[in-house]
C-alpha positions, 0 to 999 in steps of 0.5 A, spaced: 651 727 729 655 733 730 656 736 737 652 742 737 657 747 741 653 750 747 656 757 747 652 758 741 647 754 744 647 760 749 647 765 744 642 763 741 637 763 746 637 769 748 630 773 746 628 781 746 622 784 743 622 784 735 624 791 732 617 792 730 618 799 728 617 802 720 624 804 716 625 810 716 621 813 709 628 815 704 626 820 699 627 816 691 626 817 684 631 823 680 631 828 685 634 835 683 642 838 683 644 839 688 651 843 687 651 844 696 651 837 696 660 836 698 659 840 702 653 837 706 656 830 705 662 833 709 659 837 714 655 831 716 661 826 717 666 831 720 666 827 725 667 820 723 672 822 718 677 823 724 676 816 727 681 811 724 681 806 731 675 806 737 673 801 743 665 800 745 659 795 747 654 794 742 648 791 746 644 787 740 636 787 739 632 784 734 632 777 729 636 774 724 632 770 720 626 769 723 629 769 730 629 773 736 636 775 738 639 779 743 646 780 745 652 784 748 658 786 744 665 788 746 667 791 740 675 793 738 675 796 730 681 800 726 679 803 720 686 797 718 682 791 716 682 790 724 677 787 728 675 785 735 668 782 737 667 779 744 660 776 745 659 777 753 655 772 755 651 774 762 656 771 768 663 766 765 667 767 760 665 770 753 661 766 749 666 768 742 672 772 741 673 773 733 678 777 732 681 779 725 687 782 720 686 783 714 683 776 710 683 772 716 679 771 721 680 767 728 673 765 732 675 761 740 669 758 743 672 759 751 666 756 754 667 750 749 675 750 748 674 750 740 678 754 735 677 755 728 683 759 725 685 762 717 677 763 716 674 768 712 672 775 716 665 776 713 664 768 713 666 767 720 662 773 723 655 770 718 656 763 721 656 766 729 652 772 728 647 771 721 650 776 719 655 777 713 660 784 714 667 784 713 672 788 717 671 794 712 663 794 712 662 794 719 667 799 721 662 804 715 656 801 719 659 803 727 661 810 725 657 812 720 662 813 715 664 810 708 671 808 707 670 810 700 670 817 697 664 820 696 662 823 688 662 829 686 655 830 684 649 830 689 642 829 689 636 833 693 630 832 695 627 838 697 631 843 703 633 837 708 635 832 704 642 830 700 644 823 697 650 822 694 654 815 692 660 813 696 663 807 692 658 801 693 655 805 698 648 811 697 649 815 703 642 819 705 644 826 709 638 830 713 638 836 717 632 838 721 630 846 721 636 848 718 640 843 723 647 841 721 646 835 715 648 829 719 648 822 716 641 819 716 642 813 712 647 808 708 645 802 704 649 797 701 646 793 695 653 788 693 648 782 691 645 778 697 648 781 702 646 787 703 644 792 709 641 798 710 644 802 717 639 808 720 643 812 724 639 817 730 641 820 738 648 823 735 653 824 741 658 830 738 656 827 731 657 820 732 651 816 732 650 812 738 643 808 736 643 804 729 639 800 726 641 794 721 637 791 716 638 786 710 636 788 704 634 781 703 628 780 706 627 777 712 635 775 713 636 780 719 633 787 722 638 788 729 637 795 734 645 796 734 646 801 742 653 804 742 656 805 750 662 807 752 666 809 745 673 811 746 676 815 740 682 813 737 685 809 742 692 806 740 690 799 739 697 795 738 696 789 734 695 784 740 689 787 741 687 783 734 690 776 735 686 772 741 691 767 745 689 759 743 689 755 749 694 748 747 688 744 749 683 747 744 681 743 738 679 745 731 671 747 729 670 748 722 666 753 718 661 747 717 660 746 724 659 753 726 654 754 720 650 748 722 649 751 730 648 758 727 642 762 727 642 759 719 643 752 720 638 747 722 641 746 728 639 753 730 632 754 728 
């Protein structure tokens, strides 16, 4: 039988209250022209535009694939493919340090002293977390921004509400009472894996509250809370690689996907 790693063991028995709460209600259908919609998509990601590195704690809230799951982050992103996600576990040592350059991904299991390396960012992260997000994407989800330029066309729905495309992402801006236009939504549909992200309780345009829906149903529905946020700090690329002790000893992507909240040994 395989060992079940107990940092995951610990991971996944935390629980919290199900999110519970509806969606929020996008506006659909052919809508009208909308000729101001550039410049709405630019008024509402003014300030993420500008962040190209941040440093933040990312307390976690809601299900994966029928499990109620909690947790806290300790989050490094560059808008350069990089990443570092540290699960805090609540005394000792962290329950995972995955850290990623560019198409290879590296997750140490401290409390286990076990080790996979030269894995697949998006890969890695679903077989620990469920969740299935590459470097870019999660930077997209946490800022609020799209990596990719948006189009020159925009749809409207009534006064306070535009939605343009940006690459594979449809981006919904809102405003209230002739308020600035900010980012209410993103959906991503690249076949099974995709999301929807709602953004509210915006600090200097930056939201600080997500939440993070599959669009395949049931796969998982998180509350992401966003503290601490430091902008733009210099993040060296040491900050992306994670120190192997000599003693650990290799974990497979296998292994992890059976421990995981999406294997049988996770349920």
């Amino acid at each position: 039988m395989t060992r079940r790693p107990a940092a995951l063991i610990l991971a996944l028995s935390l629980v919290c209250v199900s999110c519970g709460a509806p969606l929020l209600k996008l506006p659909s259908g052919p809508g009208a022209s909308a000729p101001d919609g550039p410049q709405a998509m630019q008024d509402a990601t003014a300030a993420c535009r500008r962040v190209a590195s941040l440093t933040l704690e990312i307390s976690v809230a809601g299900s994966v694939a029928g499990r109620r799951v909690r947790g806290r982050l300790l989050a490094g992103l560059a808008r350069a493919d990089s990443i570092r996600l540290e699960a805090v576990a609540p005394f000792g040592q962290p329950v995972f340090i995955l850290t990623s350059e560019g198409a290879e991904a590296t997750l140490l299991l401290p409390r286990d002293n076990r080790v996979l390396e030269h894995g697949r960012p998006d890969a890695v992260l679903e077989a620990v977390t469920g969740v299935p997000l590459e470097a870019p994407a999660l930077f997209t989800i946490v800022t609020g921004c799209s990596t990719s330029p948006p189009s020159d066309s925009a749809r409207a729905y009534g006064e306070d509400w535009r939605v343009m495309a940006a690459g594979p992402d449809e981006v919904y801006l809102n405003r209230e009472k002739a308020g600035p236009w900010r980012v209410a939504a993103m959906e991503r549909r690249p076949g099974g894996n995709g999301w929807r992200a709602e953004y509210r309780n915006f600090t200097d345009g930056l939201a600080r509250a997500i939440r993070l829906v599959s669009t395949s149903r049931g796969a998982f529905d998180l509350q992401l809370g966003l503290s601490q946020v430091e902008l733009n700090p210099a993040l060296g690329r040491e900050v992306f690689r994670v120190e192997i002790p000599a003693s650990a000893t290799s974990i497979t992507l296998d292994e992890l996907k059976a421990s995981g909240p999406l294997g049988t040994n996770g349920r």
